[in-house]
py3Dmol code that shows the C-alpha trace and the ligand (Angstrom):
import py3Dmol

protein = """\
ATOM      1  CA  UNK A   1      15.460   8.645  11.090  1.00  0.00           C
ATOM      2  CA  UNK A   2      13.577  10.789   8.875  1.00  0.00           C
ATOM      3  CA  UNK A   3      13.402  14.770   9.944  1.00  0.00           C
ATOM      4  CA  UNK A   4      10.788  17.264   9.028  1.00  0.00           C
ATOM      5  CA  UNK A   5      12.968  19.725   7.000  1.00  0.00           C
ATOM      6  CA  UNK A   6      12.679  23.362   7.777  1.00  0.00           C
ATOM      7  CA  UNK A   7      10.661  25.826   5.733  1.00  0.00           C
ATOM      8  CA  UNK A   8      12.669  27.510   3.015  1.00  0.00           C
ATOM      9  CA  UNK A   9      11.443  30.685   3.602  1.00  0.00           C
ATOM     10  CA  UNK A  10       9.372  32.570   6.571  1.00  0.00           C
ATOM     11  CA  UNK A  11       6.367  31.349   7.583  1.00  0.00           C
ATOM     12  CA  UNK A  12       4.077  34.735   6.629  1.00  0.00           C
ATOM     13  CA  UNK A  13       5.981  35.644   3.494  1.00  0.00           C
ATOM     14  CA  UNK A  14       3.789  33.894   1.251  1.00  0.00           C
ATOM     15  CA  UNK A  15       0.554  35.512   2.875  1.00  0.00           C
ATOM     16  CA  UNK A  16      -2.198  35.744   1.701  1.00  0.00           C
ATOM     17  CA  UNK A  17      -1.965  32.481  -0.610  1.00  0.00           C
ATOM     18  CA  UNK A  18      -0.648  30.646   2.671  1.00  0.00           C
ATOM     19  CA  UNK A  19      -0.513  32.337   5.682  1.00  0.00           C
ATOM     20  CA  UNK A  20       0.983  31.528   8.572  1.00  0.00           C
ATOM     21  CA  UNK A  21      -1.247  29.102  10.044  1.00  0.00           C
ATOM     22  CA  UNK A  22      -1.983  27.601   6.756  1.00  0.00           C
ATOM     23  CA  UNK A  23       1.265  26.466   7.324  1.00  0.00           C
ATOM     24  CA  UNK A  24       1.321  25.857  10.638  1.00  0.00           C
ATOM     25  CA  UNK A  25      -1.365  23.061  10.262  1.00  0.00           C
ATOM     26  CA  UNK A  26       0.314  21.903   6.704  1.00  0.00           C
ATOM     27  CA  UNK A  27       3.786  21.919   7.750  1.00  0.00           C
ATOM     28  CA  UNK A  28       3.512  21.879  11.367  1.00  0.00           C
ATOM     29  CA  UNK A  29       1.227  19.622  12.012  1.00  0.00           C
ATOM     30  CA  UNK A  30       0.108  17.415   8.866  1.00  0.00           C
ATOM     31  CA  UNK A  31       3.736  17.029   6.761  1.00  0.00           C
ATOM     32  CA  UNK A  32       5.069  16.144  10.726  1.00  0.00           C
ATOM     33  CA  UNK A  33       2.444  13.694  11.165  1.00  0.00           C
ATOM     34  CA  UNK A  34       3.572  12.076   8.211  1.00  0.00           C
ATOM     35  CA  UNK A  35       7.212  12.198   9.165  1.00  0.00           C
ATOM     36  CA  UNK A  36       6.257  10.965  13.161  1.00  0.00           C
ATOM     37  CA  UNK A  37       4.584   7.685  11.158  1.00  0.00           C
ATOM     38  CA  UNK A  38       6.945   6.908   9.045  1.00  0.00           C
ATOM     39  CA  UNK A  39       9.732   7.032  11.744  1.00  0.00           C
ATOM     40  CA  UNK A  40       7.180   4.454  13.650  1.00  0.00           C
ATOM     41  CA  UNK A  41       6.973   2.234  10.561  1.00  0.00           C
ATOM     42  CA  UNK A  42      10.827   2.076  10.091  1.00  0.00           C
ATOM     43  CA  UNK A  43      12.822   2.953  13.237  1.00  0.00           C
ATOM     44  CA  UNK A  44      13.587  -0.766  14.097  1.00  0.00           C
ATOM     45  CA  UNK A  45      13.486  -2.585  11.460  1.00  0.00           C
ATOM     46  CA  UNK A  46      15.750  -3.436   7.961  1.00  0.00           C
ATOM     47  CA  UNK A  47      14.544  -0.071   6.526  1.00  0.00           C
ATOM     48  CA  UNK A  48      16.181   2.253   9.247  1.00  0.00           C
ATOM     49  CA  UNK A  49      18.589   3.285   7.191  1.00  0.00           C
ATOM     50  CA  UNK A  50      17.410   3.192   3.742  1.00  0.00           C
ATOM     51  CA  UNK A  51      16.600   6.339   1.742  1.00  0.00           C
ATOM     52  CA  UNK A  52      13.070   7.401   1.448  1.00  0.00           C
ATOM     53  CA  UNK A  53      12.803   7.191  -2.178  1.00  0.00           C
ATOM     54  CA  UNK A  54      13.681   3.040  -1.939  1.00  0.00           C
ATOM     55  CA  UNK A  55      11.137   3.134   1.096  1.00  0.00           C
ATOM     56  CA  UNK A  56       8.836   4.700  -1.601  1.00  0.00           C
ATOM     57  CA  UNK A  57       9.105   2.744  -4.544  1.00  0.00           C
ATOM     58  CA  UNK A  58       9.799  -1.041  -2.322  1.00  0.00           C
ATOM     59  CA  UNK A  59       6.191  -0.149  -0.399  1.00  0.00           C
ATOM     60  CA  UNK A  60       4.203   0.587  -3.113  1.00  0.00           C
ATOM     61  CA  UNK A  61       5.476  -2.873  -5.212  1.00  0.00           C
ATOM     62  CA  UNK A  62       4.684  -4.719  -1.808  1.00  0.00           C
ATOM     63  CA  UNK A  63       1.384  -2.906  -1.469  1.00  0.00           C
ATOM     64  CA  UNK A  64       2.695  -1.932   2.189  1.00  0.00           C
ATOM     65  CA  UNK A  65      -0.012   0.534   2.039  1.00  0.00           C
ATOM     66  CA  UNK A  66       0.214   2.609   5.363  1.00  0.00           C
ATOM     67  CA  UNK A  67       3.547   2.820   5.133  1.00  0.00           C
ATOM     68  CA  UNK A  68       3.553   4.277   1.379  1.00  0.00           C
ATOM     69  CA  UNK A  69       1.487   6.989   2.282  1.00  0.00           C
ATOM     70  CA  UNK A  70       3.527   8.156   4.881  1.00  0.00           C
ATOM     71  CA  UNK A  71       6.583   7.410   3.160  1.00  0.00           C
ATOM     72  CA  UNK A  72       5.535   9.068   0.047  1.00  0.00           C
ATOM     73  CA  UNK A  73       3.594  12.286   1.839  1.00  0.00           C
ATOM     74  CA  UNK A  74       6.591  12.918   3.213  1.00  0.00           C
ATOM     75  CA  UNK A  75       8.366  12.972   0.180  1.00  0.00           C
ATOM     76  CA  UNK A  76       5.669  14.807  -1.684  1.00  0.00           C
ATOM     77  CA  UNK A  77       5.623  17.819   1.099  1.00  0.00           C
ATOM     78  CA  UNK A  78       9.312  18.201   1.138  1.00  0.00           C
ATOM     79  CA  UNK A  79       9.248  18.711  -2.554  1.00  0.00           C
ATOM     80  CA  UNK A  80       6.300  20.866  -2.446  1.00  0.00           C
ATOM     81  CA  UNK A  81       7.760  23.587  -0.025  1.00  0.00           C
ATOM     82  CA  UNK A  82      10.301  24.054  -2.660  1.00  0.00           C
ATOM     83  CA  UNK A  83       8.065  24.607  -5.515  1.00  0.00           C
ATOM     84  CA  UNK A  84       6.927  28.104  -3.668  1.00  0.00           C
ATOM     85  CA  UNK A  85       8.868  31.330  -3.284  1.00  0.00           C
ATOM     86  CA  UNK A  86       8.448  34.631  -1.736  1.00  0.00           C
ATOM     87  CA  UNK A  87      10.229  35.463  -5.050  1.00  0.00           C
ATOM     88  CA  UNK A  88       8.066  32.963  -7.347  1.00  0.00           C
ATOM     89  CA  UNK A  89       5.471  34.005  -9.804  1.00  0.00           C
ATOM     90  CA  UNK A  90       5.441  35.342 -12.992  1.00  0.00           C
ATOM     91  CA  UNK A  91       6.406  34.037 -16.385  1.00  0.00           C
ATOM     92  CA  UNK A  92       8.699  31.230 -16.367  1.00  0.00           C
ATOM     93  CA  UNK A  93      12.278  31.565 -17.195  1.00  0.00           C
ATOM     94  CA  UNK A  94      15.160  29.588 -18.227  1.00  0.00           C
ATOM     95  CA  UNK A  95      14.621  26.442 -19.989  1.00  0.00           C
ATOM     96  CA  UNK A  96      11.593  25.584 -18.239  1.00  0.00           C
ATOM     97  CA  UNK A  97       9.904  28.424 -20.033  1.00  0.00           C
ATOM     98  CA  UNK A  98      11.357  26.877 -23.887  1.00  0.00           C
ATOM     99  CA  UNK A  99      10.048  23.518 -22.701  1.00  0.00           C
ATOM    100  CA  UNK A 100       6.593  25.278 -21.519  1.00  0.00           C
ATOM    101  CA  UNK A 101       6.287  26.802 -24.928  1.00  0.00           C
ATOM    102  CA  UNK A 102       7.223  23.835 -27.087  1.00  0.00           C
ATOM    103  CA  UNK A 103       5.215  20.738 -25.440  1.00  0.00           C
ATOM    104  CA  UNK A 104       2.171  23.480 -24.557  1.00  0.00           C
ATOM    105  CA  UNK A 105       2.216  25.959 -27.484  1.00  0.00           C
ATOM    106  CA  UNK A 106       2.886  28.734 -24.412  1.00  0.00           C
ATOM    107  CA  UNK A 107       2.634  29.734 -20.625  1.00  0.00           C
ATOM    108  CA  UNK A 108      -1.116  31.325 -20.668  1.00  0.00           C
ATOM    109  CA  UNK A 109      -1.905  27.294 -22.382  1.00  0.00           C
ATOM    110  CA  UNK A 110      -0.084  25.655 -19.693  1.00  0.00           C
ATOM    111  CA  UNK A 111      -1.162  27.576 -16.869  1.00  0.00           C
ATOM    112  CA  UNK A 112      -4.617  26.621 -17.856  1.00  0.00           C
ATOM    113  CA  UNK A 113      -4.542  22.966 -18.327  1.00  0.00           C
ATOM    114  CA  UNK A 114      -2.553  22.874 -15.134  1.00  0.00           C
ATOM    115  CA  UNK A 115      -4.904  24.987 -13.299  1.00  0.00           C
ATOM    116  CA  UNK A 116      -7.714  22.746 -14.402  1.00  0.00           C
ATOM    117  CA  UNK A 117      -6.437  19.591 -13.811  1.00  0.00           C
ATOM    118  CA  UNK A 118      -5.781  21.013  -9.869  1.00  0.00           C
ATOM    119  CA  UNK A 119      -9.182  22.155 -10.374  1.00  0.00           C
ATOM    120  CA  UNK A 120     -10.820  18.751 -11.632  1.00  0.00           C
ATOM    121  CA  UNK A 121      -8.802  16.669  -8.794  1.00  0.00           C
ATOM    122  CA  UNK A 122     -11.823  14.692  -7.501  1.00  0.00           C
ATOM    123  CA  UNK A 123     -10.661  14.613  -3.526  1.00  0.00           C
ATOM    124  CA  UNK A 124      -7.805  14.442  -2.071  1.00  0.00           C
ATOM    125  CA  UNK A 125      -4.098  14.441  -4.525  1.00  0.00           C
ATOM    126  CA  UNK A 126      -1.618  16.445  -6.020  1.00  0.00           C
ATOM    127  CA  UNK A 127      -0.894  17.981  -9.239  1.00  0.00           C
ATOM    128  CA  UNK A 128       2.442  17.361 -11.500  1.00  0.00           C
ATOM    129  CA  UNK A 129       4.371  18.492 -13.461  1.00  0.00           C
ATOM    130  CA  UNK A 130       6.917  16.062 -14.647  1.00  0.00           C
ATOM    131  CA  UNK A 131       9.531  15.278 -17.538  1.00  0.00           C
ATOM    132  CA  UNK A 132       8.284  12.142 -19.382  1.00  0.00           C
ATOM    133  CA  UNK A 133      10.910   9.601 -20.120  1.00  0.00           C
ATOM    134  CA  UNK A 134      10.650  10.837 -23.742  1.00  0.00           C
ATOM    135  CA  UNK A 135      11.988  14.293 -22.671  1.00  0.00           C
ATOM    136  CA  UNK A 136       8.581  15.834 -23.065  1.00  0.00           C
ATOM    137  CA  UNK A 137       6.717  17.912 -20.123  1.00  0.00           C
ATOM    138  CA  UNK A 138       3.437  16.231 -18.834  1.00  0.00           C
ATOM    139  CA  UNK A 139       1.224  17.160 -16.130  1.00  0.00           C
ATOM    140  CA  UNK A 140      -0.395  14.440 -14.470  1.00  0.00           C
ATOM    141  CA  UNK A 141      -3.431  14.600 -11.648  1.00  0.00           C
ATOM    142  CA  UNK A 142      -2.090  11.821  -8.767  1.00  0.00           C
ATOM    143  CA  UNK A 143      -4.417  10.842  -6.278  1.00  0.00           C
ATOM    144  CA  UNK A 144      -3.662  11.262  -2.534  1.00  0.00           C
ATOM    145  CA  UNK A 145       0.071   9.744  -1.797  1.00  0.00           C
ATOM    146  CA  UNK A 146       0.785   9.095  -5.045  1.00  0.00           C
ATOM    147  CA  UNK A 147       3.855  10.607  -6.826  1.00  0.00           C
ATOM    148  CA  UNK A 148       5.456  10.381  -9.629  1.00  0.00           C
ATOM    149  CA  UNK A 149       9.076   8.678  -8.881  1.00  0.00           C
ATOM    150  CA  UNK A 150       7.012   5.303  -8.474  1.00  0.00           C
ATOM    151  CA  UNK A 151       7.216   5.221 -12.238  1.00  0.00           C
ATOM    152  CA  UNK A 152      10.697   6.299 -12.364  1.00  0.00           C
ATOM    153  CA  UNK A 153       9.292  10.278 -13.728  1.00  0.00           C
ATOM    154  CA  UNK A 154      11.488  13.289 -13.014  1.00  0.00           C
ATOM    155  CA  UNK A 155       9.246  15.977 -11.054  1.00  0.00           C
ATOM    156  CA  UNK A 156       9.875  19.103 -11.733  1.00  0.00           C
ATOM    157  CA  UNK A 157       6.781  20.969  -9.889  1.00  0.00           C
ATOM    158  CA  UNK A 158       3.737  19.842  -7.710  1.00  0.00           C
ATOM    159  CA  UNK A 159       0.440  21.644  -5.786  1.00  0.00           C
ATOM    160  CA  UNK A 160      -0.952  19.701  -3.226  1.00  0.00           C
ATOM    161  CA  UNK A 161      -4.658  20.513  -3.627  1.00  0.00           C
ATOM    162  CA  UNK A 162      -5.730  17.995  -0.494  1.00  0.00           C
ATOM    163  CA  UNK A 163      -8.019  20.320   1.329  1.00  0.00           C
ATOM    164  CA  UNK A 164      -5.955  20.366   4.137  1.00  0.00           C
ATOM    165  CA  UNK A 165      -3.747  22.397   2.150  1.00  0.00           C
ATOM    166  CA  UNK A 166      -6.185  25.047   1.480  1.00  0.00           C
ATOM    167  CA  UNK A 167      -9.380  25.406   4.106  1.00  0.00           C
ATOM    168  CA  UNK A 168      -7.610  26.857   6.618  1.00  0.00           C
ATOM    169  CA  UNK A 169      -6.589  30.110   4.241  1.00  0.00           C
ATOM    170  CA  UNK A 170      -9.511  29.564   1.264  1.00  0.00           C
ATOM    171  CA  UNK A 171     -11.983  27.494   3.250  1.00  0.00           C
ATOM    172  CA  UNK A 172     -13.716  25.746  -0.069  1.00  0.00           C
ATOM    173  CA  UNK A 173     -12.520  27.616  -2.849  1.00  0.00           C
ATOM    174  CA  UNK A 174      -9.607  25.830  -4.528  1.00  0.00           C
ATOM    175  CA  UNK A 175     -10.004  27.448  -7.643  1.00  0.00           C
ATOM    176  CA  UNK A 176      -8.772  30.498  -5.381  1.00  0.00           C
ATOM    177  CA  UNK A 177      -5.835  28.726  -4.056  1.00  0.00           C
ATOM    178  CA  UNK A 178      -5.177  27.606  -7.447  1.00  0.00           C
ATOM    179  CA  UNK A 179      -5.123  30.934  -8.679  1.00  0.00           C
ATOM    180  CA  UNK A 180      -2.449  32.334  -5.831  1.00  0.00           C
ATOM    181  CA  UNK A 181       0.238  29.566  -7.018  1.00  0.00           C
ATOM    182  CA  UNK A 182       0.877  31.275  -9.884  1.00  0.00           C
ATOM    183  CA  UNK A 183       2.139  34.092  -7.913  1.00  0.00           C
ATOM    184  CA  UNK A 184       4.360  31.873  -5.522  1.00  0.00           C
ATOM    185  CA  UNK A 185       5.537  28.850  -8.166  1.00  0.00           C
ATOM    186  CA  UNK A 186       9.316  28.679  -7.915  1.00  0.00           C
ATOM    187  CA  UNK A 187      10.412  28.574 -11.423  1.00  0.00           C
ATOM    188  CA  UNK A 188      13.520  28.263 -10.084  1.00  0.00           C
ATOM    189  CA  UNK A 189      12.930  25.567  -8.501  1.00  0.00           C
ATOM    190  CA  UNK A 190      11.875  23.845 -11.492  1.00  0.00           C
ATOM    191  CA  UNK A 191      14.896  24.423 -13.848  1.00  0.00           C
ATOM    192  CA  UNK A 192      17.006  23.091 -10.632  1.00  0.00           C
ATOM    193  CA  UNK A 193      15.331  19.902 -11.339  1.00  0.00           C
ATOM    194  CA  UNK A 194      15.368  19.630 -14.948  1.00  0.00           C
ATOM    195  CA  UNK A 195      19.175  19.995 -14.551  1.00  0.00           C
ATOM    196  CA  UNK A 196      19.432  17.593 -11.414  1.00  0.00           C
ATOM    197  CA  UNK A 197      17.867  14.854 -13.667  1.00  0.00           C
TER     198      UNK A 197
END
"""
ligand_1 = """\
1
MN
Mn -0.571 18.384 2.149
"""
view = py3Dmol.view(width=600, height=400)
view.addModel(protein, "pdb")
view.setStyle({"model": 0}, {"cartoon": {"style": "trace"}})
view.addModel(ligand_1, "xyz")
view.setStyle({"model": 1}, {"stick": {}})
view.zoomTo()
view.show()
């Protein structure tokens, strides 16, 4: 039985990037849709009670595709409420920041070529940012479901720029949205997972 997990943080504290129902549609109502499929998909069969990142990774080799995206959106959203903080923003710190500076020459370079990838998502998908299995940081456009522990990639920070994830607060204007993560990213959040690897 997978559960939807609980929002780190309260619902208007990351207003006006996301307000509060922003994420009562996103959290609420899409990332629990996922969650209500999946547990359809699973519930009584041999996958009941395996983890959701073998779900993942067993779907998408066996082209299950329906149950991949569920699988995999939930995984993605539960990952993504964790890459924002009331306390986020700002330069990074900690060894995410030396890594930022080495593999992108600095944070105003990264912050750019992440931005624009978001930017240049044609429809629906997520942005990464993810350590390479060189060691190396890489950010990588994925469209709709897909994430990066299919290829066995250590994630260390994602925007969801489906539009459900921004029309409620920024109707059209992603750019905008885009712009308001950098005062919300949970660098924290990021170093947690470079040391988690
Ligand atoms: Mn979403």
């Amino acid at each position: 039985m997978h559960i939807l997990p609980e929002l780190p943080y309260d619902k208007n504290s990351l207003n006006p990037v996301i307000t509060e129902e922003g994420f009562d549609y996103h959290h609420g109502k899409h990332h629990n849709a996922y969650v209500t499929n999946l547990n359809k998909l699973t519930s009584d069969n041999e996958m009941a009670d395996w983890d959701l990142k073998t779900i993942i990774k067993h779907s998408f080799t066996n082209q299950q595709t329906g149950l991949f995206n569920n699988a995999a959106q939930h995984f993605n959203h539960s990952f993504y409420w964790d890459c924002l903080s009331p306390n986020g923003g700002g330069s990074p710190t900690g060894e995410i920041a030396e890594m930022i500076n080495r593999d992108f020459g600095g944070f105003e370079q990264f912050k750019t070529q992440f931005s624009d990838t978001a930017a240049k998502l044609f429809g629906s998908g997520w942005a990464w940012l993810v350590l390479n299995k060189e060691g190396k940081l890489e950010i990588q456009p994925l469209k709709d479901a897909h994430t990066p522990i299919t290829a066995d990639l250590n994630p260390l920070l994602t925007l969801d720029v489906w539009e459900h994830a921004y029309y409620i607060d920024h109707r059209n204007q992603r750019p905008r949205f885009i712009e308001g993560f950098w005062d919300i990213v949970n660098w924290d959040f990021a170093n947690i997972n470079l040391n988690g690897k």
